[in-house]
C-alpha positions in Angstrom: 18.1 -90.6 -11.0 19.3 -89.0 -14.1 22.0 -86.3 -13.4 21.9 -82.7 -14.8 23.3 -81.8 -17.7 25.5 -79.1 -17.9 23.3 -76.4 -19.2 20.7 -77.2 -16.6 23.6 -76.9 -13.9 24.8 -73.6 -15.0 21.0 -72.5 -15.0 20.9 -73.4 -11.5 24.0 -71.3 -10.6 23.2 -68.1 -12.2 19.8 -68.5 -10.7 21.3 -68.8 -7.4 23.9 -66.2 -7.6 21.4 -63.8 -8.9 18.9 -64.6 -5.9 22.1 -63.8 -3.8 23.2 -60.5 -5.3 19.7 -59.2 -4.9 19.3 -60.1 -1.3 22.9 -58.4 -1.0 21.3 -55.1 -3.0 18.6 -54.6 -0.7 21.1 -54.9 2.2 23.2 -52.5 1.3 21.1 -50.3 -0.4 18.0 -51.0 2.2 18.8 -51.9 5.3 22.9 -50.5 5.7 21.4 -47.3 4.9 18.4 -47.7 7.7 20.5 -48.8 10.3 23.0 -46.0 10.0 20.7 -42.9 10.3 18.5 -44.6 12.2 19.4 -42.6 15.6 20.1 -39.2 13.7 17.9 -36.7 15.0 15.1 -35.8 12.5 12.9 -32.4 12.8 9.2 -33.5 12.3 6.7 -31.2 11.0 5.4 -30.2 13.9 9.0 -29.1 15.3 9.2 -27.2 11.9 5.9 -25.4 11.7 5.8 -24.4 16.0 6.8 -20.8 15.3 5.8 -19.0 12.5 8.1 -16.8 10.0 7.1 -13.2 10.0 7.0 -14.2 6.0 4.4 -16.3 6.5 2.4 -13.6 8.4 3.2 -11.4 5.8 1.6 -13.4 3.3 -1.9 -13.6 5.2 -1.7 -9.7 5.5 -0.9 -8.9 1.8 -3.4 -11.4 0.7 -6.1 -11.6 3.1 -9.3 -13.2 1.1 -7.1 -15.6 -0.5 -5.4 -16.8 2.8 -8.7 -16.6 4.6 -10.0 -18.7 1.7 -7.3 -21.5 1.9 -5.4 -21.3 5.4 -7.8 -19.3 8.0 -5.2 -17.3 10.3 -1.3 -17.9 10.3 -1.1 -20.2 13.0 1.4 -23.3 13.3 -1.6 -25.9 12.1 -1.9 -23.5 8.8 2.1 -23.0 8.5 2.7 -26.9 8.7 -0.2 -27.3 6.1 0.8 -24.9 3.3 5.1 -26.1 3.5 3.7 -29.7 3.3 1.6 -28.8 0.1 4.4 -26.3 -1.0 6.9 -29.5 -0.3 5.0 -31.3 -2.5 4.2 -28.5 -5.2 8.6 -28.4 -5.6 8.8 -32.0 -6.2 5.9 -32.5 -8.5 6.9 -29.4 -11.0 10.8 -30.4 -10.7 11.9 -27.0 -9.3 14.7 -29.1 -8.7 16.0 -29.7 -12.0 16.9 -26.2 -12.4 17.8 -25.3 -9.1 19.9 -27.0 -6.8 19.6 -27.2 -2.5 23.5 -28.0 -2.4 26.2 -25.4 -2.1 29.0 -27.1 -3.1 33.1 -26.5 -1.8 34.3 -25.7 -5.4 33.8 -23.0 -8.0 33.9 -20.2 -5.3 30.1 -21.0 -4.8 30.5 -20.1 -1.3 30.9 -16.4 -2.2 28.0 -16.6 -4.8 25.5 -18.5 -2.4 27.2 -18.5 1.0 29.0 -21.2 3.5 29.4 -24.4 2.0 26.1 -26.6 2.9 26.1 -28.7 6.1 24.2 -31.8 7.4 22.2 -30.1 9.9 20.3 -27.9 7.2 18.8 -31.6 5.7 17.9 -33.5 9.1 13.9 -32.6 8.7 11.1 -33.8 7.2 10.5 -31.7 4.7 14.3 -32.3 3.2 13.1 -36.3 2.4 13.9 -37.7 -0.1 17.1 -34.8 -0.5 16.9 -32.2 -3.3 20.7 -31.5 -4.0 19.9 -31.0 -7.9 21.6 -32.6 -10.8 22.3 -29.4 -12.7 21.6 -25.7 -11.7 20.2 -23.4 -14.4 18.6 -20.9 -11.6 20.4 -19.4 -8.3 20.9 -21.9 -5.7 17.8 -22.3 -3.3 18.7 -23.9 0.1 18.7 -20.9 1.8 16.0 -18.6 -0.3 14.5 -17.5 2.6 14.2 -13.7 2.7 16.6 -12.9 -0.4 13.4 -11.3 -1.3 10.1 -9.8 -0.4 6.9 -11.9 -0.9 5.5 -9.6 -3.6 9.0 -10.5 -5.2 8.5 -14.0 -5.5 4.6 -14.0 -6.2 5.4 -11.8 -9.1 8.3 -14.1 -10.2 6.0 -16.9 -10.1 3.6 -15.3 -12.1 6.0 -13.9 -14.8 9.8 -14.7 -14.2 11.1 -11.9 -16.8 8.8 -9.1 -15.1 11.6 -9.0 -12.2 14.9 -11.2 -13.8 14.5 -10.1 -17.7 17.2 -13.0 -18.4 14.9 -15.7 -16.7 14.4 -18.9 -18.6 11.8 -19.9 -15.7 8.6 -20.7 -16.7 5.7 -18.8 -15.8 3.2 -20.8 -13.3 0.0 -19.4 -13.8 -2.0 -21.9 -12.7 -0.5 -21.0 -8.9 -3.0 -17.7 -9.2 -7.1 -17.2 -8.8 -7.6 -15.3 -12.6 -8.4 -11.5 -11.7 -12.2 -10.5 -10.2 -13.1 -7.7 -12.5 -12.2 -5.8 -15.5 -9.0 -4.1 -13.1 -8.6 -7.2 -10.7 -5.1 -7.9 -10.2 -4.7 -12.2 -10.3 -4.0 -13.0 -6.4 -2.3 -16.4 -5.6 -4.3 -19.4 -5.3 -3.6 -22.4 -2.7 -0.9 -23.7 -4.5 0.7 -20.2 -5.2 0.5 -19.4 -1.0 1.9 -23.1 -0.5 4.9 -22.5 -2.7 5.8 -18.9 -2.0 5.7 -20.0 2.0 7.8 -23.3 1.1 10.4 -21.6 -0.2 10.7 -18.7 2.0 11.1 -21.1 4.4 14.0 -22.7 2.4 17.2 -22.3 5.3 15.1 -20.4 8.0 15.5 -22.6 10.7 18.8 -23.8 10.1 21.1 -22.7 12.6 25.4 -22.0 11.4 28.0 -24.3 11.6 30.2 -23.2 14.6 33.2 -23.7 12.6 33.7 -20.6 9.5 33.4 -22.0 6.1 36.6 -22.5 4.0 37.4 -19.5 2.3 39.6 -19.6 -0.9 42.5 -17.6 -0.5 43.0 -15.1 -3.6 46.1 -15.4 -5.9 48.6 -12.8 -5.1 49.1 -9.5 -6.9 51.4 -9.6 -9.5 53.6 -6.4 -8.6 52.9 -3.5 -11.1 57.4 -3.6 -12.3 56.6 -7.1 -13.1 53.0 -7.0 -15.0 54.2 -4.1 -17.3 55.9 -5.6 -20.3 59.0 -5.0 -21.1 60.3 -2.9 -24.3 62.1 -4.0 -26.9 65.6 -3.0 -27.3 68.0 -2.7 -30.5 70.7 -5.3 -31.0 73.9 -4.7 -30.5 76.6 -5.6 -32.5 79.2 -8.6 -31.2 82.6 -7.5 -31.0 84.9 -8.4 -33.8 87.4 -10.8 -32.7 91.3 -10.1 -32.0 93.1 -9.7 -34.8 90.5 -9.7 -37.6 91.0 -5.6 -38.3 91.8 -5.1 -42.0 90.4 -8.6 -43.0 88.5 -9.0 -46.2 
């Protein structure tokens, strides 16, 4: 049997080191993962959508054909239905490259957005695959949920710089029904109802850490003496030394 030559050999060992670092891959980055959150507890939908938000209620009430139309009453079956579609709704138009669910322990973002994010506030459903954000040209968003009235975010939706004149948000007018007559006002559509109960619900349920976030101590005052500068005074002549009276 002829042997191998050398290039065939080292072939053969990149083919099998390759083979090996991809079975190693999809352990670590597979099954390590899997087998360590495996027994954390995860909220299902059902667990999420078994009481419903007064927002939600609020919504069927200021929009009654369209909910009717869409959702019937707002029961738990209708809740869990329109945050699964709203889920989805944030994922397929990126909400989350612009806003971020993360509030990070730096840049005093604790005082913008409150405590420092926790693990409890991701262990559901509805937080899978996780939405920290790469970059975050809006307000934060994991904890939305009743910064603002529903009206608020239906008309934000509709036209961000009716209510934030600085918004660089596009408008989503395809979440609204167009207007039913010549003085119809546009109501939300499915999609519109899904979103604004989504992120209403955005930090609702999650309960608070028991220990206080860290708080960043401020600098201290620089005393009023010290801050003040200090004037400029005229120099003084040396003193001549001994003996040097009548000199040239």
């Amino acid at each position: 049997m002829a042997a191998q030559n050398p290039l065939e050999r080292f072939g053969t060992i990149l083919l099998v080191a390759g083979l090996a670092f991809f079975a190693l891959s999809v352990a670590v980055e597979g099954w390590l993962p899997w087998a360590m959150l495996r027994d954390i507890p995860m909220q299902k939908m059902d667990e999420i959508a078994a009481v419903v938000t007064p927002d939600f209620e609020d919504l069927a009430a200021r929009y009654p054909a369209a909910f009717k139309k869409y959702y019937g009453e707002p029961t738990p079956g209708s809740y869990a239905k329109a945050l699964q579609k709203g889920a989805e709704i944030y994922r397929a138009e990126a909400c989350w490259h612009c806003h971020s669910q993360f509030v990070r322990p730096v840049s005093n973002e604790d005082r913008r957005f409150g405590p420092v994010s926790y693990p409890g506030e991701y262990q559901n459903v509805l937080q899978l695959p996780q939405l920290f954000g790469t970059r975050r040209v809006g307000p934060d968003l994991i904890r939305e949920a009743g910064k603002h009235s529903n009206d608020w975010q239906v008309a934000h939706f509709y036209e961000p710089r009716d209510v934030v004149p600085s918004s660089v948000m596009p408008a989503f007018k395809w979440f609204f029904d167009p207007p039913e007559g010549k003085d119809g006002v546009p109501q939300p559509n499915e999609r519109g109802l899904a979103i604004v109960a989504f992120v209403q619900w955005l930090g609702s349920w999650a309960e608070q850490p028991d220990s206080p976030p860290l708080q960043l101590e401020a600098a201290p005052a620089v005393p009023a003496q010290a801050a003040e500068p200090q004037q400029p005074t005229a120099p003084q002549p040396s003193p001549e030394p001994a003996g040097s009276a009548g000199m040239p």
